[in-house]
N, C-alpha and C positions, 0 to 999 in steps of 0.2 A: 475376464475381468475388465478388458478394453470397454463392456457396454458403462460397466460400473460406474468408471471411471468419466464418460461423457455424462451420464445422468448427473454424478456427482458433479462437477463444472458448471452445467446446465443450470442445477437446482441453486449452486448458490450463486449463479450471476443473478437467477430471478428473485433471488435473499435479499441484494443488494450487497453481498457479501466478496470481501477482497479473493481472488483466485486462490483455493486453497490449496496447501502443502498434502502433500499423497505421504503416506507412511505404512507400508506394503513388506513384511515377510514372506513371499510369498518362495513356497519350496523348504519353507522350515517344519519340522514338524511340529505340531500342538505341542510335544510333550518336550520339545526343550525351549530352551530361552530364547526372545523371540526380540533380538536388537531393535527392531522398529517400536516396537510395541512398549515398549521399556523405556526408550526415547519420548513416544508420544505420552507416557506417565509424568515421565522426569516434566517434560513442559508444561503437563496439565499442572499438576504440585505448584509449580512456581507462578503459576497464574497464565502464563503465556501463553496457555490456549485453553480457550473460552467457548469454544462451540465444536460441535466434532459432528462433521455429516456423513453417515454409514448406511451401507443398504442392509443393515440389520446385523444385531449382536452376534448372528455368526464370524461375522470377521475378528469377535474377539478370541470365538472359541467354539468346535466343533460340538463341546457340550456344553447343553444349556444351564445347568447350573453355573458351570467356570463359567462363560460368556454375560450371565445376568451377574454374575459375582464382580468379573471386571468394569462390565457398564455401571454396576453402582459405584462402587470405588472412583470412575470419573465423574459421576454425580457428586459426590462426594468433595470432591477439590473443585466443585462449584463452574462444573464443565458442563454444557447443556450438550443432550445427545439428541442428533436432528434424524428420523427415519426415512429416507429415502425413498422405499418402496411404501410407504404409508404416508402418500403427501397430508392425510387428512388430519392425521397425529403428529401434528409440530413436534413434540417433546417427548421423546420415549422416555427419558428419566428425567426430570426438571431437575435443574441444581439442584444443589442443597444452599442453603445460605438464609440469612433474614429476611422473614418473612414479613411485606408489608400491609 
């Protein structure tokens, strides 16, 4: 996860983006509650986090269905989901919000 984690750093100093917060279950299983991940909701909800850089929906969830169901859900609270390993796909889910 050490590579993850420098890609991640990397990509968003080249964002222009402030040094982001890591928020990492990691040793939890999928099938139970996952404090980090629950956290990173709670602040998406409230607006407080606006942009989310992942090296792919697995981190949300070992199946794809749950995993695309979570990343919409942060689409959804107007979170842009940034793909890591797909420099060339800025946007895995674009907000949701008014469209101009």
């Amino acid at each position: 996860m050490r590579s993850h984690q420098d890609t991640l750093l990397n990509h968003a100093e080249q964002l222009g983006l402030p040094i982001p917060l890591l928020f990492l279950d990691n040793g939890i299983p999928s099938s139970r509650p996952r404090p980090a991940l629950g956290h990173l909701m709670a602040l998406t909800d409230e607006r407080l986090v606006t942009v989310l850089l992942i090296p792919g929906t697995f981190v949300f969830s070992l199946y794809d269905a749950a995993a695309r169901a979570i990343a919409a859900r942060f689409a959804g609270a107007g979170c842009r989901l940034v793909d890591l390993l797909h420099p060339r796909k800025a946007a895995l889910i674009p907000a949701a919000g008014p469209s101009h």
